[in-house]
Backbone as XML, in Angstrom:
<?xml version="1.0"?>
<chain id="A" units="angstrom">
  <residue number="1" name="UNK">
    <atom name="N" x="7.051" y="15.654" z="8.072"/>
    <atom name="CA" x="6.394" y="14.373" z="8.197"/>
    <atom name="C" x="4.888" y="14.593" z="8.234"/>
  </residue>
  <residue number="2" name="UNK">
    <atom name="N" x="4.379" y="13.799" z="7.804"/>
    <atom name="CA" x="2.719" y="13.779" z="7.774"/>
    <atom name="C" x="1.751" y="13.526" z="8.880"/>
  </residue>
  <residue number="3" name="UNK">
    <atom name="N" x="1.306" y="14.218" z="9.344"/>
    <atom name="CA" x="0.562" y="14.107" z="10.580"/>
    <atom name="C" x="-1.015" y="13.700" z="10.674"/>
  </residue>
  <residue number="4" name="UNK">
    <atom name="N" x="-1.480" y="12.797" z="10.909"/>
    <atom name="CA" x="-2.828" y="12.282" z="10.421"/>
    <atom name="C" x="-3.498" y="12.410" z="12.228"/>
  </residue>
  <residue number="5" name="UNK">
    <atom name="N" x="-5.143" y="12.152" z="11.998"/>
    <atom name="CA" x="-5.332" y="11.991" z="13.609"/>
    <atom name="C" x="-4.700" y="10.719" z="14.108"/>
  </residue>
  <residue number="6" name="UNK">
    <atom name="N" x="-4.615" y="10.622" z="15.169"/>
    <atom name="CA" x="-4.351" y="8.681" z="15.548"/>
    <atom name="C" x="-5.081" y="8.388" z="15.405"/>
  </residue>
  <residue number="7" name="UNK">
    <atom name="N" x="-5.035" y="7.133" z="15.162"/>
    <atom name="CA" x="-5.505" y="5.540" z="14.388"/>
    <atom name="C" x="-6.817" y="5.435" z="15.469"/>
  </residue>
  <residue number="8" name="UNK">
    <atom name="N" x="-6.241" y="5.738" z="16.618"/>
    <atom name="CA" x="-7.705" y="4.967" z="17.333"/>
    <atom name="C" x="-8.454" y="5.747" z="17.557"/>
  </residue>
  <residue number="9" name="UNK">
    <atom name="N" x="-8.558" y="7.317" z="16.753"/>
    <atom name="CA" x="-9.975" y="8.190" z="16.765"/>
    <atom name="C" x="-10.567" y="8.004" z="15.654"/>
  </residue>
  <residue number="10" name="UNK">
    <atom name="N" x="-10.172" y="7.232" z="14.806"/>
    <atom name="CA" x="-10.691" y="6.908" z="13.615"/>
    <atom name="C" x="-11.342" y="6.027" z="13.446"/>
  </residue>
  <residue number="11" name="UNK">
    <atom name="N" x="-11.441" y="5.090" z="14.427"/>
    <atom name="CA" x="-12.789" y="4.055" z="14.494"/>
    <atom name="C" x="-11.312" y="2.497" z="13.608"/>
  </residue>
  <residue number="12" name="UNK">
    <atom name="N" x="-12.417" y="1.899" z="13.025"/>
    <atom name="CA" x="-12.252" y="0.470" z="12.727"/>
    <atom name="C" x="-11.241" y="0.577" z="11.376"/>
  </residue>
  <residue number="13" name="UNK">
    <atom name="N" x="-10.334" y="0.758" z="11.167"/>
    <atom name="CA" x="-9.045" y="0.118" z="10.035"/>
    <atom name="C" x="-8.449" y="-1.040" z="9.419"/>
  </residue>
  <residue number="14" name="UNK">
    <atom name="N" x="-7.924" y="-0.681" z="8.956"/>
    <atom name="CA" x="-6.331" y="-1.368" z="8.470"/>
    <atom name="C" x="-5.049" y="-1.301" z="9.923"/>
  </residue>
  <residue number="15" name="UNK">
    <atom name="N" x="-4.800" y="-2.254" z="10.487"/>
    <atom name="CA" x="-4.339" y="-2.183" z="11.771"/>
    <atom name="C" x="-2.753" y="-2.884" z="11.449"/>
  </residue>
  <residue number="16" name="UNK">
    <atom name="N" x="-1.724" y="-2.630" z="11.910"/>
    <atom name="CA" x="-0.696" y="-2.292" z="11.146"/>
    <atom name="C" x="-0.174" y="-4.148" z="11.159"/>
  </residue>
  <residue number="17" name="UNK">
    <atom name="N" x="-0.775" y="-5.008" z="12.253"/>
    <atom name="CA" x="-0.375" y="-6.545" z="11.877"/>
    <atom name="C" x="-0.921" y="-7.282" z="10.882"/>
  </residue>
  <residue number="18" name="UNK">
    <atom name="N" x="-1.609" y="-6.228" z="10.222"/>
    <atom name="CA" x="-2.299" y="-6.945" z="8.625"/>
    <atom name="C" x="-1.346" y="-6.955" z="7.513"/>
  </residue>
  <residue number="19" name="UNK">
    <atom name="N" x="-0.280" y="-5.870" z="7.520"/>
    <atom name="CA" x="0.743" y="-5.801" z="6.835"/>
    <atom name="C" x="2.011" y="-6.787" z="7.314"/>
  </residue>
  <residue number="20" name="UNK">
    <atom name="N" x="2.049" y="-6.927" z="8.629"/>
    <atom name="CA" x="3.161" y="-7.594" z="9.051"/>
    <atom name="C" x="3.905" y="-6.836" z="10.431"/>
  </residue>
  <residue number="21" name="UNK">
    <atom name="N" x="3.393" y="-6.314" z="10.311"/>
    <atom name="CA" x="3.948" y="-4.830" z="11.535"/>
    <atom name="C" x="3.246" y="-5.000" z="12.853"/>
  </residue>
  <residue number="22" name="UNK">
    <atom name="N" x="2.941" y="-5.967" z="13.485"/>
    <atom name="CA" x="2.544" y="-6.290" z="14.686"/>
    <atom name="C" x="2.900" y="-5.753" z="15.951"/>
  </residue>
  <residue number="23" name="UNK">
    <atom name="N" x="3.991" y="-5.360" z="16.270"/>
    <atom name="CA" x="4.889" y="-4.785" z="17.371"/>
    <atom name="C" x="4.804" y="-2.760" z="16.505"/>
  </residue>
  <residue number="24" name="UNK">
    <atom name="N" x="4.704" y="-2.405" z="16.035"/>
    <atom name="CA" x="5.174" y="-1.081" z="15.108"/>
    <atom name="C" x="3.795" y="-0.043" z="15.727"/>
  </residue>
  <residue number="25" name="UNK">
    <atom name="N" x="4.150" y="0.929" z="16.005"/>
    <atom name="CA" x="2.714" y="2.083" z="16.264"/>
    <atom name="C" x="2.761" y="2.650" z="15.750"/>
  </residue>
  <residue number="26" name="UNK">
    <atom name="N" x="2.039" y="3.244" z="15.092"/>
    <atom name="CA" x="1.422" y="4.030" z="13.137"/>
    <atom name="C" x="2.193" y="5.452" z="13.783"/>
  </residue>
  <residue number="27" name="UNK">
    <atom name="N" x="2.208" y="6.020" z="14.790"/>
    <atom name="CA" x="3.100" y="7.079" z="15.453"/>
    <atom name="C" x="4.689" y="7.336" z="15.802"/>
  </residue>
  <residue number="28" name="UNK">
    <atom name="N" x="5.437" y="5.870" z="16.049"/>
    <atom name="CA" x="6.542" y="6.067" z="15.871"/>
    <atom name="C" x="7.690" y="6.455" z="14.943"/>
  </residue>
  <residue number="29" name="UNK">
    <atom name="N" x="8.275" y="7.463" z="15.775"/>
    <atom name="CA" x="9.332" y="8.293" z="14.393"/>
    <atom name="C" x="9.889" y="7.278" z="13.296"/>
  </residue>
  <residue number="30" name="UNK">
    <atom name="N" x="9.712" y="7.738" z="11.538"/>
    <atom name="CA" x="9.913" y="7.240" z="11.037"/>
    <atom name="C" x="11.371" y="7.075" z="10.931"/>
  </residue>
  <residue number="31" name="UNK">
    <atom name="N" x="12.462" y="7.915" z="11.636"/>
    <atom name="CA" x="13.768" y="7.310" z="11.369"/>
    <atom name="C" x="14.308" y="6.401" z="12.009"/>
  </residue>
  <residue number="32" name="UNK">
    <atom name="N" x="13.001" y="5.687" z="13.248"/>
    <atom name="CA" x="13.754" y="4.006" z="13.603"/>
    <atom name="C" x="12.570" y="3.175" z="13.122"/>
  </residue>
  <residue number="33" name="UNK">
    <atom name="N" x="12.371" y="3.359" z="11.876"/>
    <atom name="CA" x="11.728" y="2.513" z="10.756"/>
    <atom name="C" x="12.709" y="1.746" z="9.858"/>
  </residue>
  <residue number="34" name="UNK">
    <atom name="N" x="12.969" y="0.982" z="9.410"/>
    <atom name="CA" x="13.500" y="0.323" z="7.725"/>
    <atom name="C" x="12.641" y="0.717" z="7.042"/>
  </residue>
  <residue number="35" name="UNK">
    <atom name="N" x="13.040" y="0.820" z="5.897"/>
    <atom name="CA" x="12.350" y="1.448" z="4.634"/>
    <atom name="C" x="11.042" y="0.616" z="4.128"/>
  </residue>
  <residue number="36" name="UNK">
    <atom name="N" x="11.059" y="-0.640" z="4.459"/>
    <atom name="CA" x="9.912" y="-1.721" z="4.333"/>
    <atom name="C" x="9.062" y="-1.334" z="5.425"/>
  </residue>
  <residue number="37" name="UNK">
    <atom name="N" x="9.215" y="-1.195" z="6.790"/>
    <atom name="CA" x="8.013" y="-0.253" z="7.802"/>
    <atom name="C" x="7.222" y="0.580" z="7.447"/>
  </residue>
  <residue number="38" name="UNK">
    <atom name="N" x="8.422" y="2.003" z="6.648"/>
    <atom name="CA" x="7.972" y="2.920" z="6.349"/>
    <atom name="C" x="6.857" y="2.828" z="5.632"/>
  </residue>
  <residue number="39" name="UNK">
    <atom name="N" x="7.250" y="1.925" z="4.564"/>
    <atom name="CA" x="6.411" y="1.708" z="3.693"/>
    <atom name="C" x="4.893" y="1.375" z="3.930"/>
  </residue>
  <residue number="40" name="UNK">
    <atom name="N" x="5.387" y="0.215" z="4.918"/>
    <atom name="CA" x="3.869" y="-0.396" z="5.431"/>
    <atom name="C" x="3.210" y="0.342" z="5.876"/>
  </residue>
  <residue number="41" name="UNK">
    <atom name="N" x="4.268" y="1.414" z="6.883"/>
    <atom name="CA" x="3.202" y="2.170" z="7.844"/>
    <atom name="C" x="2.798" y="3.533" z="7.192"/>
  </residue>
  <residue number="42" name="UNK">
    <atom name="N" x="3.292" y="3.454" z="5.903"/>
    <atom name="CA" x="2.524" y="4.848" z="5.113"/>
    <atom name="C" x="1.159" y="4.223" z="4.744"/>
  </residue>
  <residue number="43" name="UNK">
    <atom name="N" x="1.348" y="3.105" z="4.300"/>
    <atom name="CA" x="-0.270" y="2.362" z="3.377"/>
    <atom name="C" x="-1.142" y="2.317" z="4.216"/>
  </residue>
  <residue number="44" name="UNK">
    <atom name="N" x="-0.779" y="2.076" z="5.708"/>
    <atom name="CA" x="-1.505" y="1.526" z="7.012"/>
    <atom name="C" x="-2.139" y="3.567" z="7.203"/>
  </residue>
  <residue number="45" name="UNK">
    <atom name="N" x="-1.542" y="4.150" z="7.210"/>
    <atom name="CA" x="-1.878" y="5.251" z="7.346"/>
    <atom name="C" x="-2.825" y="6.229" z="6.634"/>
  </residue>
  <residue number="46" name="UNK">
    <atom name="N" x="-2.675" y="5.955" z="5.380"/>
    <atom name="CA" x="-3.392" y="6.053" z="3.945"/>
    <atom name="C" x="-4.694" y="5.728" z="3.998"/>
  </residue>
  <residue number="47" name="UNK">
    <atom name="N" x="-4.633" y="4.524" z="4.584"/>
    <atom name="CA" x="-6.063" y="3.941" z="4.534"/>
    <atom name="C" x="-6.986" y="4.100" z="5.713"/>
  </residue>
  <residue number="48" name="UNK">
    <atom name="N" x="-6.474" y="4.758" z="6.917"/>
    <atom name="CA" x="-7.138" y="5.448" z="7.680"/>
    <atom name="C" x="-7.883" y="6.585" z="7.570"/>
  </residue>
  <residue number="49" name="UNK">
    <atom name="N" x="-7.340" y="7.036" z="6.457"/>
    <atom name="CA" x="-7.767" y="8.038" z="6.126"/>
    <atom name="C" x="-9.325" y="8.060" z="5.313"/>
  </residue>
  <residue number="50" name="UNK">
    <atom name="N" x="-9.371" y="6.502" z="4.674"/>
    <atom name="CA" x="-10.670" y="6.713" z="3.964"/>
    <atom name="C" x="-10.442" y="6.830" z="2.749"/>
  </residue>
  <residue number="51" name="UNK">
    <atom name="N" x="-9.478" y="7.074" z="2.229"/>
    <atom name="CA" x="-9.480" y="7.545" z="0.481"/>
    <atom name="C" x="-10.325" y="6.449" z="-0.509"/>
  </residue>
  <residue number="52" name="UNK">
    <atom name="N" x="-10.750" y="7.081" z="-1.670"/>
    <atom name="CA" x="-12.035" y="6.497" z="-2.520"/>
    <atom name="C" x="-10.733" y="5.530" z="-3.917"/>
  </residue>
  <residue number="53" name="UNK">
    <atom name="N" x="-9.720" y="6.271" z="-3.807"/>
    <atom name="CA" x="-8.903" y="5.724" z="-4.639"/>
    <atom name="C" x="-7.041" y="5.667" z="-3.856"/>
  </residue>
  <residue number="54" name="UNK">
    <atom name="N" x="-6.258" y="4.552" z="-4.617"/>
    <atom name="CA" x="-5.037" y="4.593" z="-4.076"/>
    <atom name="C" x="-4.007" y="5.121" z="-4.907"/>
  </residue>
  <residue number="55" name="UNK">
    <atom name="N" x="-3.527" y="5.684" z="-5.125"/>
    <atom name="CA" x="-2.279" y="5.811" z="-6.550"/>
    <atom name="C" x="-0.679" y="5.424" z="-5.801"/>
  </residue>
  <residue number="56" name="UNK">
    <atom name="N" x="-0.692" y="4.278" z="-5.774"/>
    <atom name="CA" x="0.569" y="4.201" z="-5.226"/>
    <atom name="C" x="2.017" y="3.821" z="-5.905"/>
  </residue>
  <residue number="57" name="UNK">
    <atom name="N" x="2.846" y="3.975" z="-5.715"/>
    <atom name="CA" x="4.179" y="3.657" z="-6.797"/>
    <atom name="C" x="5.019" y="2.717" z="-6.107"/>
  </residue>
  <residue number="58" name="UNK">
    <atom name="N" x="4.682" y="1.733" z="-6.556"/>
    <atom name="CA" x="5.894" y="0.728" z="-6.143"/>
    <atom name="C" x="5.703" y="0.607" z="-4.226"/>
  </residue>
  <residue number="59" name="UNK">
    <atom name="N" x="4.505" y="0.398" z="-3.664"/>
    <atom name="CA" x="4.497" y="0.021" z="-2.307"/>
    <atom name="C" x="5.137" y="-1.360" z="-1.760"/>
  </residue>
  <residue number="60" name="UNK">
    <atom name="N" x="5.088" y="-2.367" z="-2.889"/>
    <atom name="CA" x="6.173" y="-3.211" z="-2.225"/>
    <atom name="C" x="7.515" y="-3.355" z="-2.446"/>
  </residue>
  <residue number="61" name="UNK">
    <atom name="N" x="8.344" y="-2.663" z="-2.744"/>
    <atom name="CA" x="9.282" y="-2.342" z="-3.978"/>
    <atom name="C" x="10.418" y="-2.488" z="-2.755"/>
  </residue>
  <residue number="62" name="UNK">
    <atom name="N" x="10.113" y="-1.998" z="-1.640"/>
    <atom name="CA" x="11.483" y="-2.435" z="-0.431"/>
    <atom name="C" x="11.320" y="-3.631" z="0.332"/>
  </residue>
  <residue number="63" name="UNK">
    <atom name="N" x="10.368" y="-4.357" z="0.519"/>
    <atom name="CA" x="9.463" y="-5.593" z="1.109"/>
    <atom name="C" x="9.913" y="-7.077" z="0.418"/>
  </residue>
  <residue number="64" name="UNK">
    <atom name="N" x="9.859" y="-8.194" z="1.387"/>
    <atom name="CA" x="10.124" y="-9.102" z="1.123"/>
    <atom name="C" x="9.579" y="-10.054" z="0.206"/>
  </residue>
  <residue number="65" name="UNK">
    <atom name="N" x="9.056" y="-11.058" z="0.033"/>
    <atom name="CA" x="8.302" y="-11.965" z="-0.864"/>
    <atom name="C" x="6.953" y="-11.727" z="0.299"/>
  </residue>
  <residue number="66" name="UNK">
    <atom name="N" x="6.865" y="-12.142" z="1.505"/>
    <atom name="CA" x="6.266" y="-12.326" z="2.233"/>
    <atom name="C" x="5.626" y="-11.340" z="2.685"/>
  </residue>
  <residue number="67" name="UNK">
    <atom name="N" x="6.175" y="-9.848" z="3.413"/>
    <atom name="CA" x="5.480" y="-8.921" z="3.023"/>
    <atom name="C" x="4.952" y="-8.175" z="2.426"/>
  </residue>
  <residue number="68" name="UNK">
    <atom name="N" x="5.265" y="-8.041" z="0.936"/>
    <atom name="CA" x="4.367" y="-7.850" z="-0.150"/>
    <atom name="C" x="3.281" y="-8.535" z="-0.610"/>
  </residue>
  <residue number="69" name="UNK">
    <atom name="N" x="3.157" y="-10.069" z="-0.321"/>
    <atom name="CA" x="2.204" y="-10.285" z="-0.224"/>
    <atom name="C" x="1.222" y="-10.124" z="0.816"/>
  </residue>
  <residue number="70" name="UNK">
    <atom name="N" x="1.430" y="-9.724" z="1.528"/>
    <atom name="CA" x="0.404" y="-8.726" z="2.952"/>
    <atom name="C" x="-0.153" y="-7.421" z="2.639"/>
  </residue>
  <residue number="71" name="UNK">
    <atom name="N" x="0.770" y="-6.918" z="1.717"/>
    <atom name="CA" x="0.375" y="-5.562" z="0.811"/>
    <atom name="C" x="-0.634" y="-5.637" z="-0.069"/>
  </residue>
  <residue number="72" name="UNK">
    <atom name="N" x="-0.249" y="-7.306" z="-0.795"/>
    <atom name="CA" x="-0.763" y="-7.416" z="-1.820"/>
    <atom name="C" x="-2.426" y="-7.419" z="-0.942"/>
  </residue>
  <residue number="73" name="UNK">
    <atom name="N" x="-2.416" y="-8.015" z="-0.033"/>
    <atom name="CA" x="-3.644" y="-8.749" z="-0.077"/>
    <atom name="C" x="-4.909" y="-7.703" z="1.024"/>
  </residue>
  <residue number="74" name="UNK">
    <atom name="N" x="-4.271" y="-6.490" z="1.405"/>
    <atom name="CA" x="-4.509" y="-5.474" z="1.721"/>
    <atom name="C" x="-5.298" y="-4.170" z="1.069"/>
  </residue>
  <residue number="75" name="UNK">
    <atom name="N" x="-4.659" y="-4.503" z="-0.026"/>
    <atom name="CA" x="-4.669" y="-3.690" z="-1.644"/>
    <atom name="C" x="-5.940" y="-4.278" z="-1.715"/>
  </residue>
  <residue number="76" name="UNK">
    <atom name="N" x="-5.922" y="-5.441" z="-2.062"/>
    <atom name="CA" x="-6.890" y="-6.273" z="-2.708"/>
    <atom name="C" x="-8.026" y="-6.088" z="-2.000"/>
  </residue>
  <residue number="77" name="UNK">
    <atom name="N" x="-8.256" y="-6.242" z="-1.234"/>
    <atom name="CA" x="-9.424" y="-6.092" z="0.344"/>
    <atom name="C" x="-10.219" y="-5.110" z="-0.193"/>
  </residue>
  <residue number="78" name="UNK">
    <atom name="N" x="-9.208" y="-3.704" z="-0.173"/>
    <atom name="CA" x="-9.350" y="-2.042" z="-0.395"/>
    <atom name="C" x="-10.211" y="-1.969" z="-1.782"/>
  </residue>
  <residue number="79" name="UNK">
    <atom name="N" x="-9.766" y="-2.950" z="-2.797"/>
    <atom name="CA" x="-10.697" y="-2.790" z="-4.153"/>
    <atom name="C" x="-12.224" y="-3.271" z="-4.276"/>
  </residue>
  <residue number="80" name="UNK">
    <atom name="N" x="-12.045" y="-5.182" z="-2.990"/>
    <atom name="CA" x="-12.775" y="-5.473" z="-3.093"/>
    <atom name="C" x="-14.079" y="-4.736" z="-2.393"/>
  </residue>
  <residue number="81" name="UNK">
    <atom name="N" x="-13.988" y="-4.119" z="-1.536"/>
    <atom name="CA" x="-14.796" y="-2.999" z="-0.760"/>
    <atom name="C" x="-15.357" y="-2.137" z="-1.548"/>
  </residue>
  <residue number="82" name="UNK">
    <atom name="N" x="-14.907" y="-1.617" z="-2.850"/>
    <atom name="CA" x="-15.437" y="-0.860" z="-3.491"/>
    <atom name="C" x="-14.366" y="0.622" z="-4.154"/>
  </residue>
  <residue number="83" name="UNK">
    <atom name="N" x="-13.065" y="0.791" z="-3.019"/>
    <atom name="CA" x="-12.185" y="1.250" z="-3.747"/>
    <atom name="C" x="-11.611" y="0.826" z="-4.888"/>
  </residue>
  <residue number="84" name="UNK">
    <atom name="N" x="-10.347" y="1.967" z="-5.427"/>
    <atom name="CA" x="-10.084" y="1.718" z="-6.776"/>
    <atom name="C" x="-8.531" y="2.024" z="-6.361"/>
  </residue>
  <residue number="85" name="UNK">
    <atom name="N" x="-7.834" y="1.144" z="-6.956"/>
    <atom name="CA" x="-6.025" y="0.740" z="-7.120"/>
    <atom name="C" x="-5.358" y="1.455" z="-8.029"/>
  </residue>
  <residue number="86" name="UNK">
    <atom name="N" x="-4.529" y="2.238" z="-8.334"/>
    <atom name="CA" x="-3.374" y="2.076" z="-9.203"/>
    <atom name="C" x="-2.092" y="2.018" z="-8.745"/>
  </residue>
  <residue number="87" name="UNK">
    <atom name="N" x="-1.403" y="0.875" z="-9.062"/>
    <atom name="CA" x="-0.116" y="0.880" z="-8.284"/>
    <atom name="C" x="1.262" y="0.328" z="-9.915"/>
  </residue>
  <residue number="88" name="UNK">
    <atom name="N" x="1.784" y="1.149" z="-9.493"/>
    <atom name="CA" x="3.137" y="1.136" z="-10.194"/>
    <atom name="C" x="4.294" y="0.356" z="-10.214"/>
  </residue>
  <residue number="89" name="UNK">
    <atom name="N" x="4.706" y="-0.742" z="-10.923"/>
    <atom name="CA" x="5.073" y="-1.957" z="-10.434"/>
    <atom name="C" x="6.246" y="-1.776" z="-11.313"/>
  </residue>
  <residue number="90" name="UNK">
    <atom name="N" x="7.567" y="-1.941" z="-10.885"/>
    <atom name="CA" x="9.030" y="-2.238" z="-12.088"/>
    <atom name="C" x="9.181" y="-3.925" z="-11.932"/>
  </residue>
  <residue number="91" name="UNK">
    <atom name="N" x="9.681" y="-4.762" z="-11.151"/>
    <atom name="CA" x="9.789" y="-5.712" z="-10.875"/>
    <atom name="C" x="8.952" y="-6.941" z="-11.064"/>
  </residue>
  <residue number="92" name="UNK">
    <atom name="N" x="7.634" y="-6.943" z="-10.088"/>
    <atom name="CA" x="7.182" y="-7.725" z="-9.521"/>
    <atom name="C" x="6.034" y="-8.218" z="-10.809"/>
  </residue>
  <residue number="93" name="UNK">
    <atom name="N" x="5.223" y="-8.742" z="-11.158"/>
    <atom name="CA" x="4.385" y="-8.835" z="-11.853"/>
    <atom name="C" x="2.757" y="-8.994" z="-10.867"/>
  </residue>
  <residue number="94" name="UNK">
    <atom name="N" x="1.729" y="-8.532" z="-11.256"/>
    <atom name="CA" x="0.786" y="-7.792" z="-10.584"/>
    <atom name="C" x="-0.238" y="-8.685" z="-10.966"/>
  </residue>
  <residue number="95" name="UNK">
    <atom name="N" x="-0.419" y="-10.342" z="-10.225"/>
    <atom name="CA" x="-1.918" y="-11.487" z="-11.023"/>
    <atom name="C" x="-2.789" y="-10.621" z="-10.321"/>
  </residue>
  <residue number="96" name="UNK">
    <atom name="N" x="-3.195" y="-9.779" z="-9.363"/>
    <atom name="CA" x="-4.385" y="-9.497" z="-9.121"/>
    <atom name="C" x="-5.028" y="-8.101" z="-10.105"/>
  </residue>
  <residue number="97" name="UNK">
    <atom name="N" x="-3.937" y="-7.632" z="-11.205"/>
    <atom name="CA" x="-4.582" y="-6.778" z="-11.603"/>
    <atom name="C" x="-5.916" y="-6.990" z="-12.310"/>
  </residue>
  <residue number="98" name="UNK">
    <atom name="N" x="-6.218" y="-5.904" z="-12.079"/>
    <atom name="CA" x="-7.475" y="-6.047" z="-13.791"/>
    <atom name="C" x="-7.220" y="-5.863" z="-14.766"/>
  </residue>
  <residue number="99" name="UNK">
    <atom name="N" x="-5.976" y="-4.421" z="-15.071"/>
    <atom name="CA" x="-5.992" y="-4.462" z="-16.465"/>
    <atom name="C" x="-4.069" y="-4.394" z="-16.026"/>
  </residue>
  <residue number="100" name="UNK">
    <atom name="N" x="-3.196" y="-4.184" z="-16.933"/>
    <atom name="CA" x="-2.133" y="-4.049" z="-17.226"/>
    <atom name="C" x="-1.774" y="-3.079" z="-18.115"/>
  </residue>
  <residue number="101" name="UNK">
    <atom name="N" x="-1.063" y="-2.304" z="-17.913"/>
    <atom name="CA" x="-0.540" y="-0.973" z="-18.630"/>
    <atom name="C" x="0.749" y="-0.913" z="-18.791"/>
  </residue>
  <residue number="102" name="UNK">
    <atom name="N" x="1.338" y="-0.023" z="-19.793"/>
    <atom name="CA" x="2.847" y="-0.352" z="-19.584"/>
    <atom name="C" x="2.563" y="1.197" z="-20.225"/>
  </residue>
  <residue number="103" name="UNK">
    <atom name="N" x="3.743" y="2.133" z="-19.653"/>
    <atom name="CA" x="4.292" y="3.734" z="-20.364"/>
    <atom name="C" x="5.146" y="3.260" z="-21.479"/>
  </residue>
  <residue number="104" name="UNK">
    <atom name="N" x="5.408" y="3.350" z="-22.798"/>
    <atom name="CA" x="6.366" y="3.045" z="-23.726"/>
    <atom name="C" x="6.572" y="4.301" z="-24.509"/>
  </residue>
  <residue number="105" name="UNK">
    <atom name="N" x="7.761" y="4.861" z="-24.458"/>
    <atom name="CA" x="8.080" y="5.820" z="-25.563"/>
    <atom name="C" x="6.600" y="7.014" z="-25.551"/>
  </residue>
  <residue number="106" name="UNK">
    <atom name="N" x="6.444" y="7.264" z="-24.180"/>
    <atom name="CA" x="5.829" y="8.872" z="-23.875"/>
    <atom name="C" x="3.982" y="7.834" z="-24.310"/>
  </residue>
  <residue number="107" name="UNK">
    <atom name="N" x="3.844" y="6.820" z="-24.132"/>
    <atom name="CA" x="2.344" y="6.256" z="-25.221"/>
    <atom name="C" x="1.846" y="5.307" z="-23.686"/>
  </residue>
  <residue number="108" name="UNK">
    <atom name="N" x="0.996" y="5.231" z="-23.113"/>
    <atom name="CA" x="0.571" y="4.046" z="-22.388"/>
    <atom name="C" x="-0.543" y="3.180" z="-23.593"/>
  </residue>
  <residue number="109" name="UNK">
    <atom name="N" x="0.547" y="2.003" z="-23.429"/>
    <atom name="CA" x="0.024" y="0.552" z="-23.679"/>
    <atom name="C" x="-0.462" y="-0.853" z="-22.926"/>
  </residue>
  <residue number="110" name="UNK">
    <atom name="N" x="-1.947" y="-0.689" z="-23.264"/>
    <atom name="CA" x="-2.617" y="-1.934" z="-22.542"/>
    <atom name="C" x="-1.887" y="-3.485" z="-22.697"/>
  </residue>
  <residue number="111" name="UNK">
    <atom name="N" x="-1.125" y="-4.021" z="-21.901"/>
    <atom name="CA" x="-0.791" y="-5.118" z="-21.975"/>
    <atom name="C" x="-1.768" y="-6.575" z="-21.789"/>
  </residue>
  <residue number="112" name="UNK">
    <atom name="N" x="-1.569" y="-7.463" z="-22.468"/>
    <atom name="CA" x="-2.852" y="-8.513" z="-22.819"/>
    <atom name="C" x="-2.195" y="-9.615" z="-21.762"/>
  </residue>
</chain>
């Protein structure tokens, strides 16, 4: 499991009721998580960290309508600040992207 400093030596964050996780501590063992926690509380964790870019695959992909849009709008925050997104989507369709890409037959294609 991934061991980061705690959240509260790190100064000012992403605090885990922005995702939906209000009751959840970025420290508790992930095997009395659901897979939608996990999730949250990996992104919530991620971004403590500071990173300049995200590459994520499918972060709302176990999450409800409702908490993905908490993801979504988390994400969004993270770009508008000056970071940079790539997230990997099968399902969902992505209005806040900028651009749209699709992998086809080994070729990435810009979707219009």
């Amino acid at each position: 499991m991934l061991r980061l400093l705690p959240h509260r030596l790190l100064g000012q964050a992403e605090e885990p009721d922005e995702v939906g996780l209000p009751d959840v501590e970025l420290d508790r063992d992930a095997t009395r998580l659901s897979d939608g926690q996990v999730a949250r509380v990996a992104l919530v964790r991620l971004l403590l960290s500071r990173p300049r870019v995200l590459l994520l695959d499918e972060p709302d992909a176990a999450l409800d309508d409702d908490s993905a849009a908490l993801v979504g709008a988390v994400i969004r925050r993270f770009v508008a600040q000056g970071g940079a997104a790539v997230r990997v989507r099968h399902l969902r369709v992505d209005a806040a992207a900028d651009r749209r890409l699709r992998l086809a037959e080994g070729r990435i294609v810009e979707l219009s």
